[in-house]
C-alpha positions in Angstrom: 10.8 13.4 -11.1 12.1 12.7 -7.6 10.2 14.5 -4.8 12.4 16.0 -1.8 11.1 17.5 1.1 12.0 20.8 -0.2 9.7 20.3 -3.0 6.7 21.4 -0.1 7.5 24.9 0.1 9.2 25.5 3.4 8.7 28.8 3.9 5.1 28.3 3.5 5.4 25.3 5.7 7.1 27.5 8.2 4.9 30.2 8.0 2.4 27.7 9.0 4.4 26.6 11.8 4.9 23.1 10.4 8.3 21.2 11.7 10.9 19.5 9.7 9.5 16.0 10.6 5.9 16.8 9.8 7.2 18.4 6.5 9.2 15.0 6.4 5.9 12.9 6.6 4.2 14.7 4.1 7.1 13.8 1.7 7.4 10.3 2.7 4.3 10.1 1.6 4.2 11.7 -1.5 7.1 9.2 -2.5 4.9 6.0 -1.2 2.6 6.9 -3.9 5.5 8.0 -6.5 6.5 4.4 -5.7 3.2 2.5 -6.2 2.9 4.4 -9.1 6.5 2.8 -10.1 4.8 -0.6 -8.7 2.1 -0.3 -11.2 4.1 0.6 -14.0 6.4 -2.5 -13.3 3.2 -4.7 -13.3 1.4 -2.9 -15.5 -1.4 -2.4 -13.5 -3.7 0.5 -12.5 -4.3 2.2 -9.3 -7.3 0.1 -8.5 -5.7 -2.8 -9.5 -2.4 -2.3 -7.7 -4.4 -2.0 -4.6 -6.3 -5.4 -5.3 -2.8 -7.2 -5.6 -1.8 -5.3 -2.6 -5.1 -6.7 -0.3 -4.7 -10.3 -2.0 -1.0 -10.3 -1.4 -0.7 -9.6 2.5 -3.9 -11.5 3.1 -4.2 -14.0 0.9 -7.0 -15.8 -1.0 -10.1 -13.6 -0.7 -13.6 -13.7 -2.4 -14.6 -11.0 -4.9 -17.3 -9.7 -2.3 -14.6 -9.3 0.7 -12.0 -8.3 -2.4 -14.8 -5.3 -3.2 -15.1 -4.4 0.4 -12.0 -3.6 1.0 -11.2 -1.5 -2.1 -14.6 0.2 -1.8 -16.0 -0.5 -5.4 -19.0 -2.6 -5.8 -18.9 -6.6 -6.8 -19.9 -5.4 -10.5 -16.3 -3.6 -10.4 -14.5 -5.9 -8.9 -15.1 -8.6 -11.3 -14.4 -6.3 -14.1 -10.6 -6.0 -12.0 -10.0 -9.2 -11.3 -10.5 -10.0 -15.1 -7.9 -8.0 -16.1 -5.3 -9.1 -13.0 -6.7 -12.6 -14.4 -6.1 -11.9 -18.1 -2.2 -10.1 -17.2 -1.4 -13.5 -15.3 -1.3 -11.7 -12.0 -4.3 -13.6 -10.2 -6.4 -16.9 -10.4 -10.0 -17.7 -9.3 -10.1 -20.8 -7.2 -12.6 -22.9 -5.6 -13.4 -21.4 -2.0 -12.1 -24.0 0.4 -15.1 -24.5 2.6 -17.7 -23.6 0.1 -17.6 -25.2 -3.4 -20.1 -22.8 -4.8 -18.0 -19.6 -4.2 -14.7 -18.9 -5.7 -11.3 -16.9 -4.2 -9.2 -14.8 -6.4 -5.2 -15.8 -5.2 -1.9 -14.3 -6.7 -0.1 -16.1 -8.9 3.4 -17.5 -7.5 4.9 -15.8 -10.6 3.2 -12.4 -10.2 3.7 -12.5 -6.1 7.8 -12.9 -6.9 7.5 -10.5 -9.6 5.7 -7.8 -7.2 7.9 -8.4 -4.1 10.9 -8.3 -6.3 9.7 -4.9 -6.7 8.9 -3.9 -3.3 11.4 -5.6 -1.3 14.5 -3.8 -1.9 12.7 -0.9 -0.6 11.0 -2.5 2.6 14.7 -4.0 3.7 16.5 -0.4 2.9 13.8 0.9 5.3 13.7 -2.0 8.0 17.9 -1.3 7.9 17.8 2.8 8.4 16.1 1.6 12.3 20.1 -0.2 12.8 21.2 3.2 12.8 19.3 3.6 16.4 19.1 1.8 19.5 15.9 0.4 21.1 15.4 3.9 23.0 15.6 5.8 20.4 13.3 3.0 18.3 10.6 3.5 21.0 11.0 7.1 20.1 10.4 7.0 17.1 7.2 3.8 17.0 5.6 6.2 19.4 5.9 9.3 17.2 5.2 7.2 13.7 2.5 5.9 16.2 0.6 8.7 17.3 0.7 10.0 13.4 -0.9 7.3 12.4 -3.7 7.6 14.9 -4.0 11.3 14.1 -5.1 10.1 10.5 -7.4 7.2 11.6 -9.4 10.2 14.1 -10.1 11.9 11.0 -11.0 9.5 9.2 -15.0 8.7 8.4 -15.9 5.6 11.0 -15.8 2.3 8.6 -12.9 3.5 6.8 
């Protein structure tokens, strides 16, 4: 089901004074997680999972303790994830560079093309909507996407 920003209600948007480009965000986001949904599906991965791809993919190799860390689940869990990514062919546990004791969990070439196969045609359509404006009206618009991001982050718990 595709989500529009009409889907939100406007007239109870409006009636709470909310503009179209905050009405805007809210949808934008609502179709980011429509689309890692789709991402999942395509991998057929779940949520949690989907996010462990997403950490190892931008930043590489990581250890199951950092791996756990960052998606907030304890090492138990995350071993119990990286099983299955292991067993669907989507990650392999390597020997930790420095330290021969400790292991790294690191996408496999196959699953990383897979996934950005995915996720790519969506990052360049959105990277080529900013050729539509010039650097002024970019600057606009990173301050704006800017400040909205730091509105989340200051209501976010500290260590989030």
């Amino acid at each position: 089901m595709a989500i529009s920003p009409e889907s939100h209600s406007p007239s109870a948007a409006h009636r709470m004074g909310v503009r179209p480009p905050t009405r805007l965000i809210r949808a934008i986001l609502d179709l980011s997680k429509a689309f890692q949904t789709h991402v999942g599906r395509q991998l057929t991965v779940n949520s949690t999972d989907l996010a462990a791809m997403e950490f190892i993919l931008m930043n590489g190799a990581m250890g199951p303790t950092e791996l756990a860390k960052r998606l907030g689940i304890t090492t138990a869990a995350v071993t119990t994830v990286v099983d299955r990514l292991v067993a669907l062919g989507h990650v392999i546990r390597t020997k930790h560079p420095d330290d021969r004791r400790a292991v790294v969990v690191e996408a496999t070439p196959a699953s990383a093309a897979r996934a950005m196969a995915t996720i790519m045609p969506v990052v360049r359509a959105i990277e080529g909507t900013l050729d539509d404006f010039d650097e002024a009206e970019q600057a606009v618009i990173t301050r704006y996407l800017e400040r909205v991001e730091s509105a989340y982050r200051h209501e976010l718990p500290v260590g989030s």
